[in-house]
N, C-alpha and C positions, 0 to 999 in steps of 0.2 A: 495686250493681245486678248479679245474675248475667245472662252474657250467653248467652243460647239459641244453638241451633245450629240453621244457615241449609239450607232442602233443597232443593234444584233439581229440579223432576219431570220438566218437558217443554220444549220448544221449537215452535215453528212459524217459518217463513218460505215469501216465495212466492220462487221459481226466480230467481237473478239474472240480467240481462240485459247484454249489453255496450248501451253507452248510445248513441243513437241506431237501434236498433232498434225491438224488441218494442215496450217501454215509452215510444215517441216521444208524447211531450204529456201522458203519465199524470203526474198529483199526487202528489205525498208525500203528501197525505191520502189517497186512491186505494190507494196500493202498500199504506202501514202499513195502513191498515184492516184490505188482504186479509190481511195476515201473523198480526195480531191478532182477528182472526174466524177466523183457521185454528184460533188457537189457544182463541176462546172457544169455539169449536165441538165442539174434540178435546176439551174439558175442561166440555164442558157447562153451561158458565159464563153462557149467556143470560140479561139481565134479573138477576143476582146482584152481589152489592158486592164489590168485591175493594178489599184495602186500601189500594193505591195505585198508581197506572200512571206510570211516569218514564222518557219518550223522548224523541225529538229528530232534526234533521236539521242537516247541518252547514250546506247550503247552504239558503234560506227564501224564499220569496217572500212579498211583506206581508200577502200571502192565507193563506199556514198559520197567521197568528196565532192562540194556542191551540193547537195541535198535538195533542199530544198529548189535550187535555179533549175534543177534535170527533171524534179516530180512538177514544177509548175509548167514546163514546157510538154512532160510526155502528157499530162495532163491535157492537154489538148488551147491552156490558156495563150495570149498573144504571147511573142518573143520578149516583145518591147515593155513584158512584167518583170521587175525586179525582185528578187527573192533573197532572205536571209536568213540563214542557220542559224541556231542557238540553242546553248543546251542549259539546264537549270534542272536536274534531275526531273523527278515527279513533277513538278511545278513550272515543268516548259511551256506547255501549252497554253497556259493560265497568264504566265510571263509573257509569249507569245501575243496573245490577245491584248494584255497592255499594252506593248510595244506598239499596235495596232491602231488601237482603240489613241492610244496619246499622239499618235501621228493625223489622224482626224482632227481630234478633239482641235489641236493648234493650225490645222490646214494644209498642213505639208502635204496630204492625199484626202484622197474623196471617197478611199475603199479601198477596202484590204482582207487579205485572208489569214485565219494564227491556225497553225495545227500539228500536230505531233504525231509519232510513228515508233512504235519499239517492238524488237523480237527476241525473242531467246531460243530462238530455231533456228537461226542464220547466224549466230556469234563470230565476235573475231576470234581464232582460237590463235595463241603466243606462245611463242617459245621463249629459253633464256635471254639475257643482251646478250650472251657469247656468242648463241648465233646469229643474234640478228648481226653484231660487230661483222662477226665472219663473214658473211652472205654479201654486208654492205662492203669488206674490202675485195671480194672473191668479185663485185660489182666495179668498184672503179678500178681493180688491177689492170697492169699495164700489161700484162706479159704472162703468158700460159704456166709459167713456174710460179709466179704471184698468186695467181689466182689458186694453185694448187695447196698453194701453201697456205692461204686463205682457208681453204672448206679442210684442209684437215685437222685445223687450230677446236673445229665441233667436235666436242666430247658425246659419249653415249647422253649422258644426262641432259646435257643440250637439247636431246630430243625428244625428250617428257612434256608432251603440250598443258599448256596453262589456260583454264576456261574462268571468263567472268565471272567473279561472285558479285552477290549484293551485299559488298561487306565495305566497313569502312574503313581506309588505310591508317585511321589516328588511334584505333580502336582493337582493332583485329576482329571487331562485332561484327556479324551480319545484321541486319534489317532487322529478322524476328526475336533473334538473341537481345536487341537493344530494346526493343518494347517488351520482354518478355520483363527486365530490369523496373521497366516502367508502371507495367504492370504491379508486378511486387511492391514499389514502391507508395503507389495508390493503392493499394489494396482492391482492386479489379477482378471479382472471383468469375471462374470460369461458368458459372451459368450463364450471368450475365451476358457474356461478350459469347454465347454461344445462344442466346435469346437475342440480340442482335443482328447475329448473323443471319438466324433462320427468317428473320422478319426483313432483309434484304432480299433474302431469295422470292418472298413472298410476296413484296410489293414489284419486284421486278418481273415476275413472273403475271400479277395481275395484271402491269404496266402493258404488255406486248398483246396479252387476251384482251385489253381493251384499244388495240392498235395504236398506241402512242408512237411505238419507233417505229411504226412502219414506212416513214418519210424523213428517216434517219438514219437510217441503218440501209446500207448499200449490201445486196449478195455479195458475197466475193468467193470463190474455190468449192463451192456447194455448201456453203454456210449461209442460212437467212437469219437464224439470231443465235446472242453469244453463248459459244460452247461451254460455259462456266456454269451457265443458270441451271440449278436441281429444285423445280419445283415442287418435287415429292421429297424431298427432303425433309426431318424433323428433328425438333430440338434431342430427340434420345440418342437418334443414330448420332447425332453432332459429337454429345456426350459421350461414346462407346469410343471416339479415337483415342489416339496416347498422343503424349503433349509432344510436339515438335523438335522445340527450341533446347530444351533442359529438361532432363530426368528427373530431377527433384521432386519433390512431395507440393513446394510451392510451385512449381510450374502449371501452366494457364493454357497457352498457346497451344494451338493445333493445326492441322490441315484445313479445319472447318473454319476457322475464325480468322485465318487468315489469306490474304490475298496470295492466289496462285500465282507462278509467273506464267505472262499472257503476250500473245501476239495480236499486235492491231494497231490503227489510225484512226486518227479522225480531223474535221475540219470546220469551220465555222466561218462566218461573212457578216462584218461589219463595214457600216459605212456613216455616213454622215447625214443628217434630214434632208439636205437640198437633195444628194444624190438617191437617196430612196423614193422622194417625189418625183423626179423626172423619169426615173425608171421604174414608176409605176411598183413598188417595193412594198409589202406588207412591212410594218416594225411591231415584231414580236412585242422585242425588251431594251431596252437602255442598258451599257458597261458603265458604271456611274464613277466609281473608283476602284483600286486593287491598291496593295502593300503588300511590302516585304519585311522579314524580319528571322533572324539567326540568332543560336543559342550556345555556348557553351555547354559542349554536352561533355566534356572533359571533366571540368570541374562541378558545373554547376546544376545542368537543368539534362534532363533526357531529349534523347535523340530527336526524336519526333517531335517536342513540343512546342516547336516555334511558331506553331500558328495562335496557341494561346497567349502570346507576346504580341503578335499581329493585330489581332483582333481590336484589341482597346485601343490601338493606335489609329486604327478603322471605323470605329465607331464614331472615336474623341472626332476626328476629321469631317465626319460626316453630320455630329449632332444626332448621334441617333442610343438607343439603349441596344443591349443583345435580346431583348423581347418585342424590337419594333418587325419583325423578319415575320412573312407566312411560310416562308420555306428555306431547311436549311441543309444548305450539299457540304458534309461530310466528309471528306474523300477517307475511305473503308480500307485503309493499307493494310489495318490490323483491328481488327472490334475493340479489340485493348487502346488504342491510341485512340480511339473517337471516345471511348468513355472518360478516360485519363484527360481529356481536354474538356468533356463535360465536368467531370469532377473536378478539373482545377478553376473553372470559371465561377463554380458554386463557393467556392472556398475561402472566405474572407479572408483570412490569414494570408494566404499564399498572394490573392487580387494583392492584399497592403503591401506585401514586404518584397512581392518580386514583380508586382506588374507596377504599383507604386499609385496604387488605385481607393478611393477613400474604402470602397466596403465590395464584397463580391458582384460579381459581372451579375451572378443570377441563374436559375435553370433558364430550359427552354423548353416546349413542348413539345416532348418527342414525338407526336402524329405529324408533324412539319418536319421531320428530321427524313433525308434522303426516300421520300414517298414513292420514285421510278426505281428502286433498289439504286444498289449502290456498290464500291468497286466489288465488295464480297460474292455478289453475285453476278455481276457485270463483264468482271475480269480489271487486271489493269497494266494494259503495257504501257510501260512508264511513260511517255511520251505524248498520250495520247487522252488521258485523263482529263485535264483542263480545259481543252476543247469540246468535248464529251460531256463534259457538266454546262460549260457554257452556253452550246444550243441546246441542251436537254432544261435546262433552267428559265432559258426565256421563252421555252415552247409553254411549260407549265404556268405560266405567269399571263402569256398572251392566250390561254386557255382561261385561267381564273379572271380574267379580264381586268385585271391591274394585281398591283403589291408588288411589293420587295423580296429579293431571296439574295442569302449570304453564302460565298462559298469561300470553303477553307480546305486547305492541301497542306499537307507536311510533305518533307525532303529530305533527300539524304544529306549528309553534312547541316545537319541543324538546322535545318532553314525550311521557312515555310512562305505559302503565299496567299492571300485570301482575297476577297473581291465581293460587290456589294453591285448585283443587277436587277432593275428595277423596271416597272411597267406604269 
């Protein structure tokens, strides 16, 4: 089977919000729709079949069931689209897009949509199993004394609601706690990753003054661009906070350097060359390949480092070095985790013994490193990310009028995803 080549045109998403504001009570059906009407809109797509829609949210309430088949219909797209959910933490949308992009590539569709959606203003909030037990026998009781005897088996504590953390069940860690470990462990001092951050804010903020997202970014709820970006922000004030994660003396992390939790969608449209020719279709960029790759973060490697696993297996595939890249999407979960992956690719020791590589990956030039800012400034509802780099990535690329750009995402439970889009 020859395998066609994969074309990225456009993206939409709506404005991401830090979470408990704007978007207080709005649905992940709500957010994605708007992202995915930006984009049936900008693409003229009303009422027409597109070959397949594959999104996802990380967090769900039992009310998205179907997700994705409800937002591609209220979306305004034909009936006769089929749609699939999928979740892969951080690195759904990213995963999305393969799923996609590999259903072209072999011919199974001629066009498809990947996109992702996450809020933490809408949460499913839980209670014990005792009451959920309860509630479910107080449901299938036969008999009004059943039933009774059902809801009084809930104890007072029963009814202490339990809200989602970003914590990992093998771990008892959250998110920042775990790269806070990673940090320490590469010796990642806090200027650094507080010089990082402020130079996300930076490039993101020039990004919008020189209208890049302005044909990416959908209004949604009186928001035009994302509520996360502090342009006037500076590296001292960054310095003035107290570290997050851990009180310790070695502690790093902070409010500043690390990614908020964020509500928002986004979406992206891939298709095939025949199908971009007939429908008169600009082609930005090429999805060339993606990988996956997990880590032992138990015994062996940190949480987040599985995209520096990823990588060499992405290059080796590709024939290519980590210097062949004009531009490189970072995903910014934590300033600490993008340099701890910097730092480990430079690192001959670690490339020999744990990537199994003859001598270090290499720097990279960080003027190429996340130039549209990046999640620091951006925001990042989990979900929503991968998409979001993807047509932000092939806009940059079909602007500089060719070259390659690399992107890499970590995830929760060890695992990371990275991808290789080219012009």
């Amino acid at each position: 089977m020859n395998q066609r080549k994969v074309c990225i045109v456009t993206g939409s998403r709506i404005p991401f919000a830090r979470s408990g504001t704007k978007y207080q009570g709005v649905s992940n059906k709500e957010l994605m729709t708007a992202a995915l009407k930006g984009l049936v809109d900008k693409m003229n797509l009303k009422g027409k079949e597109v070959g397949e829609v594959v999104l996802g949210a990380v967090s769900k309430h039992a009310y998205d069931f179907s997700l994705a088949r409800e937002c591609t219909i209220e979306a305004g797209l034909s009936f006769h689209t089929p749609a699939t959910d999928i979740q892969k933490a951080c690195g759904l949308s990213l995963e999305a897009s393969n799923i996609i992009a590999m259903k072209i590539a072999t011919g199974q569709i001629e066009c498809g949509i990947a996109g992702g959606v996450d809020t933490n203003s809408d949460i499913p909030v839980e209670f014990s199993k005792n009451f959920s037990d309860a509630m479910s026998k107080a449901n299938y009781a036969r008999s009004t004394g059943d039933r009774i005897k059902a809801l009084l088996s809930i104890r007072p504590a029963d009814l202490k609601p339990s809200f989602p953390a970003v914590k990992e069940p093998r771990t008892g860690l959250s998110m920042g706690q775990s790269c806070e470990l990673m940090a320490q462990r590469w010796q990642i001092p806090r200027s650094e990753q507080d010089q990082l951050a402020w130079e996300s804010h930076q490039n993101a903020d020039r990004a919008y003054n020189e209208g890049f997202y302005s044909d990416l970014v959908v209004p949604f709820k009186g928001l035009e661009k994302d509520g996360i970006l502090r342009a006037d922000t500076t590296v001292e004030k960054m310095g003035s906070l107290r570290t997050a994660f851990e009180k310790s003396d070695k502690a790093t992390l902070t409010a500043a350097n690390s990614t908020p939790l964020t509500d928002g969608a986004s979406a992206v449209f891939l298709c095939s060359e025949e199908y971009a020719k007939e429908n008169n279709l600009e082609i930005q960029a090429y999805f060339t390949t993606c990988q996956s790759a997990a880590v032992d973060f138990i015994e062996e490697e940190g949480l987040l480092m599985a995209p520096v696993y990823a990588v060499p297996k992405l290059l080796k595939r590709a024939g290519l070095t980590l210097q062949d890249f004009d531009f490189y999407e970072i995903h910014e979960a934590f300033a600490a985790q993008v340099l701890c992956t910097l730092k480990a690719w430079e690192d001959e020791e670690f490339c020999k013994t744990k990537l199994g590589l003859d001598g270090a990956l290499g720097s990279i030039d960080r003027s190429k490193l996340n130039v549209k800012g990046g999640s620091l400034a951006l925001g990042h509802p989990f979900g929503a990310t991968g998409a979001r780099i993807v047509a932000g990535l092939a806009k940059m690329l079909n602007e500089k009028g060719g070259g390659r750009g690399l992107i890499s995402i970590c995830t929760a439970g060890g695992m990371g995803v990275v991808a290789i889009v080219e012009k």
